[in-house]
C-alpha positions in Angstrom: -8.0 2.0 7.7 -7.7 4.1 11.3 -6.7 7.5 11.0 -3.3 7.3 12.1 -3.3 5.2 8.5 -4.4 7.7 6.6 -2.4 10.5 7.7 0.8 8.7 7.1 -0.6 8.3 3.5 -1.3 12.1 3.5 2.0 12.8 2.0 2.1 10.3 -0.9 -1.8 11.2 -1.7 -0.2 14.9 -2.0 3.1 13.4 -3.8 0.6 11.2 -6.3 -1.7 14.1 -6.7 0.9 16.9 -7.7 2.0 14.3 -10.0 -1.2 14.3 -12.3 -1.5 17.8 -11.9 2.2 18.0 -13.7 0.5 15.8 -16.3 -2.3 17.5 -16.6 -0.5 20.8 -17.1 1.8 19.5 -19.9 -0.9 17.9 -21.5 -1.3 20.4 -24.0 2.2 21.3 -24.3 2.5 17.8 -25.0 0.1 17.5 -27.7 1.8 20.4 -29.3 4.6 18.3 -29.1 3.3 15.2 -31.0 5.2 16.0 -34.3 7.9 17.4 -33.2 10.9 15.3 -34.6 13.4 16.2 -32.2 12.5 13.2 -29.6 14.4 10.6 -28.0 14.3 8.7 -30.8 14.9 5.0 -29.5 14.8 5.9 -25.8 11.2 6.3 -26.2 8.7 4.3 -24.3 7.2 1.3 -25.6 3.7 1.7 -26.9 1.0 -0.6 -25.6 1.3 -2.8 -28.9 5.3 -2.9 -28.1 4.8 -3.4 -25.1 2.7 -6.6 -25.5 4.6 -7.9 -28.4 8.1 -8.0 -26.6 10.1 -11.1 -26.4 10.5 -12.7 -22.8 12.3 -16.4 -23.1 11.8 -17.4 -19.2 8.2 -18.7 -19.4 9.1 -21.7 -21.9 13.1 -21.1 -22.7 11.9 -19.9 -26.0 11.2 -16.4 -27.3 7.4 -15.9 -27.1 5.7 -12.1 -27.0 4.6 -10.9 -23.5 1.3 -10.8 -24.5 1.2 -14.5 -24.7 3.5 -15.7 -22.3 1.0 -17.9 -20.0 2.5 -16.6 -16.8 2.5 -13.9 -13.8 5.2 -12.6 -15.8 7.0 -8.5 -15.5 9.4 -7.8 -17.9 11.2 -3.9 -17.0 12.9 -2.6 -20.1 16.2 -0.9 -20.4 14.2 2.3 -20.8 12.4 1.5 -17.6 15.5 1.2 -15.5 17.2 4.5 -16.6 13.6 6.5 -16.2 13.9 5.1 -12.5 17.1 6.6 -11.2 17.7 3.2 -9.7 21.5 2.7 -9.0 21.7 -0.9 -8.0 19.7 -4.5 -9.7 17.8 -4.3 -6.4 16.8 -0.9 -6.8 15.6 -1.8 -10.3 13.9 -4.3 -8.8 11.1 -2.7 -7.5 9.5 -1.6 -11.0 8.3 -5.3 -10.6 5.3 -4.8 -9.1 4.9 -8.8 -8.5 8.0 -8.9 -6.1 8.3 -7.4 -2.5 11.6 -5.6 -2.6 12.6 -4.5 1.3 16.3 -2.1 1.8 17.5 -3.6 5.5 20.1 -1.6 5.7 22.8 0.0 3.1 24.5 -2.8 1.9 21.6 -5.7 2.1 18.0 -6.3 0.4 15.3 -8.6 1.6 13.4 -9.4 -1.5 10.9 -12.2 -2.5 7.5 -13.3 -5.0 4.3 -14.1 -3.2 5.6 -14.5 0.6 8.5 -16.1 2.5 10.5 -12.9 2.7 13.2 -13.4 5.0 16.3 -12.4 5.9 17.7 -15.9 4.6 15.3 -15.6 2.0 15.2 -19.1 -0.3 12.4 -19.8 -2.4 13.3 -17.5 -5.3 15.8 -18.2 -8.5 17.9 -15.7 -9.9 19.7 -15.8 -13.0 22.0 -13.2 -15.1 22.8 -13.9 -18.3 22.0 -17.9 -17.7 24.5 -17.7 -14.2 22.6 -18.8 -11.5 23.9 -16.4 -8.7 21.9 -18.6 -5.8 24.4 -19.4 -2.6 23.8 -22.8 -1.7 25.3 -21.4 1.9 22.1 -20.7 2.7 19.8 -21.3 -0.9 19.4 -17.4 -1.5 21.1 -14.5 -2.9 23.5 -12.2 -1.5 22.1 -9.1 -3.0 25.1 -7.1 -2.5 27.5 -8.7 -4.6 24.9 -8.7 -7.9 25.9 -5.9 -10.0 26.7 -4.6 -13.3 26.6 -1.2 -15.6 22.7 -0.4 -15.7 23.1 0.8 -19.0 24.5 -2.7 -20.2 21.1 -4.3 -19.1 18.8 -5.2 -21.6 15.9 -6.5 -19.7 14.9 -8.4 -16.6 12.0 -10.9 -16.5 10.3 -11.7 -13.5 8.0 -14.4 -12.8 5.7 -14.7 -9.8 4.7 -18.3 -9.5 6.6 -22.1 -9.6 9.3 -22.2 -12.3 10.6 -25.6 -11.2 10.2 -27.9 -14.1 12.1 -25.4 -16.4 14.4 -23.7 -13.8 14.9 -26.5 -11.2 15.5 -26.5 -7.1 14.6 -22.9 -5.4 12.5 -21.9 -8.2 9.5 -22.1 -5.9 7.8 -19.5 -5.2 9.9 -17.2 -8.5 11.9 -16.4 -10.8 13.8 -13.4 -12.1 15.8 -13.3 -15.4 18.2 -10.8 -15.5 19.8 -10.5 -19.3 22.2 -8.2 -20.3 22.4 -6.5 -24.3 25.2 -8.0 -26.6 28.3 -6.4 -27.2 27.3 -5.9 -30.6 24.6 -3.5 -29.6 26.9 -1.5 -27.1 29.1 -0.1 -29.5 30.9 2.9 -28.8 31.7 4.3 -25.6 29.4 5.3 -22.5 30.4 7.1 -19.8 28.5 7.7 -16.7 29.5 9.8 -13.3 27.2 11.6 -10.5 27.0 11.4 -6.6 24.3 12.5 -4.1 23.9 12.5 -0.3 23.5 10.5 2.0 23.1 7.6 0.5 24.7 7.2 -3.5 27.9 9.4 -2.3 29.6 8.9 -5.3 29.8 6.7 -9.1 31.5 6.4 -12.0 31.2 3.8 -15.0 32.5 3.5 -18.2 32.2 0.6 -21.0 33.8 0.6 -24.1 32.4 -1.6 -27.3 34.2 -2.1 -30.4 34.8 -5.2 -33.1 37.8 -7.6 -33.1 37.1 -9.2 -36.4 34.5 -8.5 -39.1 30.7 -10.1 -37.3 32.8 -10.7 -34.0 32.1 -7.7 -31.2 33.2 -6.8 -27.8 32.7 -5.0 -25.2 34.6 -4.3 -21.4 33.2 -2.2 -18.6 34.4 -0.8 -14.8 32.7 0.7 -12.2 32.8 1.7 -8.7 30.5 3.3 -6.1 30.7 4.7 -2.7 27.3 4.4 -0.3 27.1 5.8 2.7 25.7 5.2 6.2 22.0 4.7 7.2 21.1 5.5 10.3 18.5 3.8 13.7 15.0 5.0 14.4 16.6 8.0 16.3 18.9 9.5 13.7 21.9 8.0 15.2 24.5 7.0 12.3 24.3 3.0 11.9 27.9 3.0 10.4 27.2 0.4 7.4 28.5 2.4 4.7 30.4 0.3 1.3 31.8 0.5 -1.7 32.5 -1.5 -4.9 34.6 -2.3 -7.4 33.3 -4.3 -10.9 34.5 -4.7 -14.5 34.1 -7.3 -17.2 33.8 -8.1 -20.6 31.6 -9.5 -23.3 32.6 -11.0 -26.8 29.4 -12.2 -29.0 30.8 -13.6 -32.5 28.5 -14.7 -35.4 31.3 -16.2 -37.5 29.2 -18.6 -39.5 25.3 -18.8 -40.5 22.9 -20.2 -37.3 25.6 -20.0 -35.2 26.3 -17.5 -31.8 29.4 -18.0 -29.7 29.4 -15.7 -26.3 32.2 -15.6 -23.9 32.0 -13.0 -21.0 33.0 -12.7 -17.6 33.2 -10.5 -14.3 35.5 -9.0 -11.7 34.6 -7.3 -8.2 35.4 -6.4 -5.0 33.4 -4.7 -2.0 34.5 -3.4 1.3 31.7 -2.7 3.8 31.0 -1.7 7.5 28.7 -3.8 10.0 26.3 -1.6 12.3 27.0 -4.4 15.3 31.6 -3.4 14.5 33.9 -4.7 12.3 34.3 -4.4 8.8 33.5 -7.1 5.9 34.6 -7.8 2.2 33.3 -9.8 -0.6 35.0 -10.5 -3.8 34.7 -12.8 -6.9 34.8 -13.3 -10.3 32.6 -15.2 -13.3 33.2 -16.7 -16.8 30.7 -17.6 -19.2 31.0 -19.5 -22.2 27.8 -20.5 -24.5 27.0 -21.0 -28.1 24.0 -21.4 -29.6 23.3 -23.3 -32.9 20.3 -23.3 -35.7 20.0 -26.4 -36.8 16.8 -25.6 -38.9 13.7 -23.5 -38.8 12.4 -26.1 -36.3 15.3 -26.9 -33.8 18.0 -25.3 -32.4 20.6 -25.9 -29.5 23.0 -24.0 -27.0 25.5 -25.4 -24.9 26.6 -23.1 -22.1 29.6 -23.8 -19.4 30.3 -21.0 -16.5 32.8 -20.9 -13.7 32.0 -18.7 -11.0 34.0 -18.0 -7.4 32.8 -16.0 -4.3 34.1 -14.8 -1.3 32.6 -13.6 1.3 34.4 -12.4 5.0 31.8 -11.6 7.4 31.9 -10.4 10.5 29.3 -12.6 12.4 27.7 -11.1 14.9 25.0 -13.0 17.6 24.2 -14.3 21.1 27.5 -15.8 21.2 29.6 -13.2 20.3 30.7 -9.9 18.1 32.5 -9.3 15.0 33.9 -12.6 14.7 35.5 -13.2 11.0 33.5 -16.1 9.1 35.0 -16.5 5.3 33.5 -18.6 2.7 35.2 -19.1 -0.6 32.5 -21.1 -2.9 33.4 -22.1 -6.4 30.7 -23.5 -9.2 31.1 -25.4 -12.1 28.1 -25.6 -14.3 27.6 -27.3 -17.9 24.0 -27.2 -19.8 22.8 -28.2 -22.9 19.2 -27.7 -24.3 17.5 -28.4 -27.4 14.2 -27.1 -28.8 12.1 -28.3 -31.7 8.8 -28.2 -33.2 8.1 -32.1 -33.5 5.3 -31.9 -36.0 2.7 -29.3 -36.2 0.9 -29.8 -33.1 4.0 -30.2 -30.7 6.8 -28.0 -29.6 9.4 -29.9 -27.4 12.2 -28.4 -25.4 14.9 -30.8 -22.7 18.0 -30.4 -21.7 20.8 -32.0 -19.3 22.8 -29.8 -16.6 25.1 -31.1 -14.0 26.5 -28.4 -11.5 29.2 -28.9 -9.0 30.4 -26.9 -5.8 33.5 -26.5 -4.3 32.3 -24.8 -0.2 35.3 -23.9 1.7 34.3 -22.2 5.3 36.7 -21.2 7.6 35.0 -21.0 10.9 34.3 -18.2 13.5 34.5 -18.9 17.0 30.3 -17.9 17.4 29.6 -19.9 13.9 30.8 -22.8 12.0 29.5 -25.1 9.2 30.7 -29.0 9.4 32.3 -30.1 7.7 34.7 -27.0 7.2 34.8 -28.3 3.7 32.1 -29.6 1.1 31.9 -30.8 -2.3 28.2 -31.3 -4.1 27.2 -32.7 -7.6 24.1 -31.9 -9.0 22.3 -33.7 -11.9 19.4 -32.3 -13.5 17.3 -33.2 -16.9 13.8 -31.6 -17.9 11.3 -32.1 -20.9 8.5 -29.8 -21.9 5.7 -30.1 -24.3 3.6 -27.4 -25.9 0.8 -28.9 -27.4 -1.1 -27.4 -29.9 -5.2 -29.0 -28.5 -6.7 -26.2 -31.2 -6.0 -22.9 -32.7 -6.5 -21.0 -29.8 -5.9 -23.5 -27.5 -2.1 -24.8 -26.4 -1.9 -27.2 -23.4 2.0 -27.4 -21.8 3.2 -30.7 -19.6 6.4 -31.1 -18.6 9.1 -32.2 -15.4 12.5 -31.5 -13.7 14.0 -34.5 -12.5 17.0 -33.8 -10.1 19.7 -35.6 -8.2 21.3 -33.4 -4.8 23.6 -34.6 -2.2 21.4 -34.1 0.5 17.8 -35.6 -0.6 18.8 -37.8 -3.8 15.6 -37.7 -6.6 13.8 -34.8 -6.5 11.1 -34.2 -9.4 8.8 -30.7 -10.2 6.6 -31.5 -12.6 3.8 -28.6 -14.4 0.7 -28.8 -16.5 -0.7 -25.4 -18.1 -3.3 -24.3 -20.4 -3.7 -21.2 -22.6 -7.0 -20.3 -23.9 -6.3 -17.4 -26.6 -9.9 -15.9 -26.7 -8.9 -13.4 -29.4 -5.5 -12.0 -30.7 -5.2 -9.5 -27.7 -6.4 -11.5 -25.0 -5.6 -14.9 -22.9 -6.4 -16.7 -20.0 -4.1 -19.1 -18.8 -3.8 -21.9 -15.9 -1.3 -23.7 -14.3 -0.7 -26.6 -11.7 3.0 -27.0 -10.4 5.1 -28.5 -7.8 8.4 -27.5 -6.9 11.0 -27.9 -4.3 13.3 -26.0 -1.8 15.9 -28.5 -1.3 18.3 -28.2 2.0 21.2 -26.0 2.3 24.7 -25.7 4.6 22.2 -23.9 7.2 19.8 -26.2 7.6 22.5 -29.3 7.5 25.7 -28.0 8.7 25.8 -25.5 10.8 27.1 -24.9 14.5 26.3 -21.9 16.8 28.9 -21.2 18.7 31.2 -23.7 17.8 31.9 -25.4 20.5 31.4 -29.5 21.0 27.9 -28.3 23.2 26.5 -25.9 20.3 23.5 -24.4 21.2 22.0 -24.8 17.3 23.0 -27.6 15.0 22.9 -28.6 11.6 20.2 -31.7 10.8 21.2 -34.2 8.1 17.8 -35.6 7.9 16.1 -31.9 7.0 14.2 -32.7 4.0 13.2 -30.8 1.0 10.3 -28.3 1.2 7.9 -28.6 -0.9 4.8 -26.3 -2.6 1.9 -27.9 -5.1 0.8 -24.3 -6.4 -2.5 -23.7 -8.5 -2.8 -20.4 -11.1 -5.1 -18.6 -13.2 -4.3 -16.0 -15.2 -5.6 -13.1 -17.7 -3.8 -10.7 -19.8 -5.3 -7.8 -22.4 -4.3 -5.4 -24.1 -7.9 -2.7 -23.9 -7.6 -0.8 -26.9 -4.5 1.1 -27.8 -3.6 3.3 -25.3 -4.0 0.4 -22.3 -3.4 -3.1 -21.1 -3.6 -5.3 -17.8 -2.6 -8.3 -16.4 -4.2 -10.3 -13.6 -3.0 -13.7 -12.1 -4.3 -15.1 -8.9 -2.7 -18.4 -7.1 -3.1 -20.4 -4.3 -0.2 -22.6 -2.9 0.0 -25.8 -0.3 3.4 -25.7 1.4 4.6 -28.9 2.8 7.9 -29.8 5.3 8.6 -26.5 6.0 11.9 -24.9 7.5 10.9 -25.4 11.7 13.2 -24.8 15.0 13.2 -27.8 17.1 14.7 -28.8 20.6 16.4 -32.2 21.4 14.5 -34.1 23.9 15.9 -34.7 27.6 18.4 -32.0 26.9 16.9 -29.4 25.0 20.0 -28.4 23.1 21.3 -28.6 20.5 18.1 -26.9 18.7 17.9 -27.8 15.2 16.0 -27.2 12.0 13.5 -29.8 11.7 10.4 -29.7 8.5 7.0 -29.3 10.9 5.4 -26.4 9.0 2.6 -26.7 6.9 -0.2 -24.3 5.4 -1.4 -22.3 2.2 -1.0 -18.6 0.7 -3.7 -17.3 -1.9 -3.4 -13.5 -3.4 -3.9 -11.8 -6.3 -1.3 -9.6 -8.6 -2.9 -6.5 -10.4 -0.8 -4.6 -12.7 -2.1 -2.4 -15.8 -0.1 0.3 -18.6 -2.3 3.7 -19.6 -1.0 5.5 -22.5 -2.4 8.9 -21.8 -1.2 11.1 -24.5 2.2 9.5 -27.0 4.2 11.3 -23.8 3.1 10.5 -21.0 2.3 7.2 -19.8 0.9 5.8 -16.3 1.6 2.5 -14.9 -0.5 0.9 -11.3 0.0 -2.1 -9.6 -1.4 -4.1 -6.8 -1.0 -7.0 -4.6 -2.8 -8.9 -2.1 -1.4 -11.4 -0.4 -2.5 -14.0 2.5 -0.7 -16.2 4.6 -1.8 -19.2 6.6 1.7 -20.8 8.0 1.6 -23.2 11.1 2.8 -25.9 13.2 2.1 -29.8 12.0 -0.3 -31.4 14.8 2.6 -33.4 16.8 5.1 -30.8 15.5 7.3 -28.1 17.0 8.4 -24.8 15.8 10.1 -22.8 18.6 9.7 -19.6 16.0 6.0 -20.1 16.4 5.4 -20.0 12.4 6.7 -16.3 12.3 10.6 -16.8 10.7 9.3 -17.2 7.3 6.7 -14.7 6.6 8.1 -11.0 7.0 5.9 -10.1 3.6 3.5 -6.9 2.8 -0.3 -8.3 3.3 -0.9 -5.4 0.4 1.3 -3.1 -1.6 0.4 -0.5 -4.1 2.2 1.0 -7.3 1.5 4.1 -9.5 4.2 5.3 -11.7 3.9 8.2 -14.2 6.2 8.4 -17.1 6.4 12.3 -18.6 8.6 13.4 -22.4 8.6 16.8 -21.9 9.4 19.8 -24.2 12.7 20.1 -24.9 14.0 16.3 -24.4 13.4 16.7 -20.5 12.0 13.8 -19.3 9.6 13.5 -15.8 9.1 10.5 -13.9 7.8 9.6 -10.5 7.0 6.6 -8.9 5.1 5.9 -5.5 4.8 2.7 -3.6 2.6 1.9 -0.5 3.6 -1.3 1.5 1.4 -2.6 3.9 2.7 -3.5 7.4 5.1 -6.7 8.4 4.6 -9.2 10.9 8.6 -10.1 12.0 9.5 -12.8 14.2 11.1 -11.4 17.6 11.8 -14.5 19.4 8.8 -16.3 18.9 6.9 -13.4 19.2 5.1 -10.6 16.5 6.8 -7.3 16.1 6.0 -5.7 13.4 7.8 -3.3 10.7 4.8 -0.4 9.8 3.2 0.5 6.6 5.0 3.6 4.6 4.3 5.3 1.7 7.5 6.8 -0.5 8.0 8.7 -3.7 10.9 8.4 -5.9 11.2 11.3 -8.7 13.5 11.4 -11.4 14.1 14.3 -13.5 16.2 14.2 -16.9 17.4 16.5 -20.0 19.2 15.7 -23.0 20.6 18.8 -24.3 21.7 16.5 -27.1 21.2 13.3 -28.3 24.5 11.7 -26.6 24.1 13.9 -23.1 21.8 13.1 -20.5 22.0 15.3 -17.0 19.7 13.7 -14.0 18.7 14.5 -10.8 16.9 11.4 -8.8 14.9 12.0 -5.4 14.8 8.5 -3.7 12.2 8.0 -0.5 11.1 11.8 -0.7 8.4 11.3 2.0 10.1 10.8 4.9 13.7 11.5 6.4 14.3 7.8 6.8 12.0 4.7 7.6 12.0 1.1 8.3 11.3 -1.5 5.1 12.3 -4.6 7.4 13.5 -6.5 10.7 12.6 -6.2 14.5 13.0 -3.0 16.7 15.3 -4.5 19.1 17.2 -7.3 17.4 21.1 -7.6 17.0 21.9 -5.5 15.2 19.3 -2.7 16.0 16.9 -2.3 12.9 17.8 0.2 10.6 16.1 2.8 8.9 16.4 3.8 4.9 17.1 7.5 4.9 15.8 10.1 2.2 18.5 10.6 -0.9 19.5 12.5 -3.6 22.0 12.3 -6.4 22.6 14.0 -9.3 24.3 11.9 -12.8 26.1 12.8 -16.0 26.0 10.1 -18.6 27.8 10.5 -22.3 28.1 8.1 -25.1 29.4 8.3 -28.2 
């Protein structure tokens, strides 16, 4: 590390540093406070034991503890979120320390698992409450239009690693589980309100939970933001401020025994400004049926059915033009059954059927256009997984996705893994996967301009990329006061995402599948319970990327449009219950440079250090007061894109807000 390196770290060595010289000094105030029985009650941290023992269902679709989930698995807790001062799911986001979460600009979020981080990122799943929230526009998430009341979240699991024979298509390189608490758990009524400069200007939110028949429960929410403007490398205002609008309901009945019916659904709507001019809107709408069924000790079943409607009106922006008005209204249809049983005493079998269909809709822009203007797709899907019991401490897990797209017919993502439990708090685990990325309206359909000569041009033979990914794994809990993780992978990509050139005429170019090569890293994360109060959490990554060119094959990118990631990043987060019900917590992050693609060539996004603090007090139990410091280190800094790109790169400034939250 050069020094230029290490005096950019100064400030978070001096922001990490006065941290554990807070702890230190409260230590013995905290001790003093062991007994006291005015705490938080149940807003207290997890122990370590907890901690391991928590339920996570996204590893096998069944509720298993944490501790023995064989997976690169982070689950962030309710607790977790609030403690953060994040405002948004992505901001939550980054207390998984196996993701690379990058702000582009106010309204948008770059964020990915072990590589591939682009600004049409596609390789990882996302899921809230069993929606998947994917757009097969482009096979990613739009990031700005995934929201909901904070407080309403109950967890969010995220897997680093191949979740394709349980999750399907675009559950390559990740998956993240977002679930939400049931309505008969939010109960009463929560209010929330606060604002800040520059960024959160303003908030509100407010959910109410009551019961429409005896062991039937609701709940319905609203809530709105305004965010303001970030700004380019000199200061100047980027003028991509936005605002939301979301509300929505849950109803979770247990009528009879072994049975659960849920029905919820969402509203929202989002104005926002483009740096490049013009304005934008998105709007939609959800609604989720499902109900699951005990049919004995040893099998169960749920049957879930969801509607969901986007759209989006962009203002597209490129070589070919400005602020020209591209709108995309995109309505799913998705039905899923599964079924899970223990077969005999040795074998625990889950499968399930889904079939999903899409209604696309794009009206075109004069500088972009996807042919055909209008698209219908059927998906068909059906897995089975086996967890085999090979000795007491020893389970061995085989399973496969088989399914059926539009664009490449049969695709199947099969997995093998073994867990070696070596004693009740600790397990290695192994795994050997393939999975998928299968094509999308980008790489098929599109036209730039749209004109009969386009310039770039959607390719119906672009195949499906695909990854074979190897894993090893450990996971311990050290005692009672501390536990770790480790997982380590290595992953062959195959066909992927290129930019080729027609011969004898050069254009149209086109996305073609001549990129090959391998990533291998590591993912470090480990929980220190210092005293019952205070609590530090570290995590690191390492991550290595070898993407290139076929032999014969042509990538007019030169390998660099997939793989804007972090070689390194590095966590430590301290967790502080004060006297007095005040609560201290602060988080810092180091992420390494980025290598971005600038027309063919390198540029590159630099390494940053930040500190996030969050200070809270509960005068009593109901009332919280907050004040959050978000990216305290600097006045603004870049987390992604080029320098000189169109639009310009942006840079995320330094913000505070403050927050009132009541419940009763």
């Amino acid at each position: 590390m050069d020094r230029r390196r290490v005096m950019e770290g100064c400030p978070a060595l001096v922001g990490m540093l006065l941290l554990s010289i807070c702890g230190l000094a409260c230590s013995s105030a905290l001790c003093a406070m062991e007994s006291d029985s005015s705490s938080i009650g149940a807003l207290k941290q997890l122990s370590i034991e907890e901690l391991m023992n928590l339920e996570v269902t996204s590893v096998s679709k069944l509720p298993e503890p944490y501790g023995q989930a064989p997976a690169a698995i982070h689950v962030i807790t309710q607790n977790e979120i609030r403690r953060s001062g994040a405002s948004s799911i992505p901001e939550a986001l980054r207390l998984a320390d196996n993701l690379n979460v990058a702000q582009v600009n106010s309204h948008d979020w770059a964020i990915s698992a072990r590589g591939f981080n682009t600004a049409l990122g596609n390789k990882l799943l996302v899921m809230i409450d069993g929606r998947t929230v994917y757009s097969p526009l482009f096979s990613g998430v739009f990031w700005n239009v995934q929201d909901y009341l904070l407080e309403d979240i109950d967890r969010i699991e995220v897997i680093s690693g191949s979740g394709g024979t349980l999750w399907g298509a675009n559950a390559v390189n990740g998956v993240i589980n977002i679930s939400s608490k049931s309505a008969k758990d939010t109960q009463g009524l929560h209010f929330e309100t606060g604002g800040g400069e520059p960024a959160l200007k303003s908030f509100a939110g407010l959910r109410y939970g009551g019961m429409l028949a005896p062991d039937t429960y609701f709940r319905a929410y609203g809530k709105y933001f305004d965010r303001g403007n970030e700004v380019y490398a000199a200061g100047s205002n980027a003028s991509d401020s936005w605002n939301m609008r979301q509300g929505g309901f849950r109803i979770d009945s247990y009528g009879s025994p072994g049975n659960v019916l849920t029905v919820q659904g969402d509203l929202y709507g989002s104005d926002l400004n483009v740096t490049a001019g013009g304005s934008g809107s998105t709007a939609g709408g959800n609604l989720v049926g499902r109900w699951s069924h005990v049919i004995s000790a040893d099998s169960n079943t749920s049957l879930q059915l969801y509607y969901d409607r986007t759209r989006l009106v962009d203002p597209i922006t490129n070589q070919f033009g400005s602020a020209k008005i591209l709108t995309d209204v995109l309505d799913t249809y998705d039905l899923d059954f599964q079924h899970h049983l223990r077969w005999n005493e040795r074998n625990r079998v889950a499968w399930g059927l889904g079939y999903r269909r899409t209604h696309d809709v794009v009206e075109q822009a004069q500088n972009l256009a996807f042919l055909p203007p209008t698209l219908d797709r059927n998906l068909y899907s059906g897995f089975v997984q086996d967890e085999i019991m090979l000795a007491a401490n020893l389970f061995f897990t085989v399973g496969t996705k088989l399914e059926h797209n539009g664009y490449t017919g049969f695709e199947w993502e099969p997995s093998s893994r073994l867990q070696w439990n070596i004693a009740a708090d600790q397990m290695i685990w192994s795994a050997v996967s393939r999975a998928v990325r299968t094509p999308s309206r980008i790489d098929s359909d599109i036209r730039e301009p749209n004109s009969p000569t386009p310039i770039l041009a959607g390719n119906s033979g672009f195949r499906s990329e695909i990854l074979i990914a190897y894993e090893l794994g450990y996971r311990a809990r050290l005692g009672s006061a501390a536990s770790a993780s480790l997982s380590t992978f290595y992953n062959d990509y195959t066909k992927v995402r290129s930019l080729n050139y027609t011969p004898g005429t050069i254009v149209p170019l086109y996305f073609a599948n001549d990129l090959v090569g391998d990533t291998y890293g590591a993912e470090l994360s480990a929980d220190f319970q210092v005293l019952a109060r205070w609590r530090l959490h570290g995590g690191y990554d390492v991550l290595k990327e070898n993407i290139r060119v076929k032999p014969g094959g042509i990538d007019l990118s030169n390998a660099l449009n997939e793989t804007e990631d972090p070689q390194q990043q590095f966590f430590l987060r301290s967790s502080f219950d004060l006297p007095r019900n005040i609560e201290l917590d602060g988080a810092v992050r180091w992420v390494d440079q980025l290598i971005a693609n600038d027309n063919g060539r390198p540029a590159t996004v630099p390494s940053y250090f930040e500190l996030d603090v969050h200070l809270g007090w509960r005068p009593i139990p109901r009332l919280e007061l907050a004040i959050v410091g978000q990216n305290l280190l600097h006045d603004h800094h870049p987390e992604y894109g080029v320098p000189i790109a169109i639009p310009n790169r942006e840079e995320i400034r330094r913000s505070v807000y403050g927050r009132v939250s009541y419940g009763w």
